[in-house]
N, C-alpha and C positions, 0 to 999 in steps of 0.2 A: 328461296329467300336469300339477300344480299347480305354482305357483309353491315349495309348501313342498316337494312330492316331489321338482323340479329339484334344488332346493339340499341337502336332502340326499342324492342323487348326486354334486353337486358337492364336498361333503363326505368320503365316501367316496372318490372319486376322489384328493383330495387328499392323504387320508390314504397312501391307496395310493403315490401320489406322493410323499412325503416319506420313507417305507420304503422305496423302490425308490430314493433318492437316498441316503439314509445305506447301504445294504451299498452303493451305487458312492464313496462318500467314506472307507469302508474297506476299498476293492479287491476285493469280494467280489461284482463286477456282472458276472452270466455272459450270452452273447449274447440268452438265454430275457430274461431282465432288463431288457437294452437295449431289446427289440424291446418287451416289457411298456410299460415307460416310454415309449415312443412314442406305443403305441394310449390309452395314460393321460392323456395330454399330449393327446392330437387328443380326446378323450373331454372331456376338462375345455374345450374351443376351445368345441366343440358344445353343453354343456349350458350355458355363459355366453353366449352366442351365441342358446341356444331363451329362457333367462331375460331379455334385452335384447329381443328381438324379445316377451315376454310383456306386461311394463314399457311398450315404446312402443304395443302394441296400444292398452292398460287408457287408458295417458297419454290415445289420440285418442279414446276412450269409442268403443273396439273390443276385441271378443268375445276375450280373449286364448289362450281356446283355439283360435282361429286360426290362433296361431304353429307351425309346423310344424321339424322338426329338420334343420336341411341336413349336406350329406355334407363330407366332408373337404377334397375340392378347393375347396369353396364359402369355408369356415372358415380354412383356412390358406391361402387364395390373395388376402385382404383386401388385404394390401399389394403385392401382384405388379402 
């Protein structure tokens, strides 16, 4: 996956993300929703996270298809 196909998933994603925030800003956020905006939310970590590690590859004149997608404990566990 390219740098332009990352980001638009990241796109997508956010879109998705900001629809899944306005029905919970007008109460209309059922648990399917919740759990949705979760996997959407760890989806958007991972593919800013594959596009950062693409970037530093390219940066050290490394093969950026290198970069590999890590899993969700890897991504939300940065600050723990």
């Amino acid at each position: 996956m390219d740098d332009e196909a990352v980001m638009g998933r990241i796109e997508e994603l956010v879109a998705e993300e900001h629809r899944l925030l306005e029905k919970g800003d007008g109460g209309e956020m059922s648990d399917v929703d919740h759990a949705r905006l979760k996997e959407v939310q760890v989806g958007l970590d991972r593919f800013w996270d594959l596009l950062r590690q693409r970037r530093a590859l390219r940066e050290y004149g490394r093969d950026p298809d290198e970069a590999s997608s890590r899993d969700e404990g890897t991504v939300e566990g940065y600050l723990n």
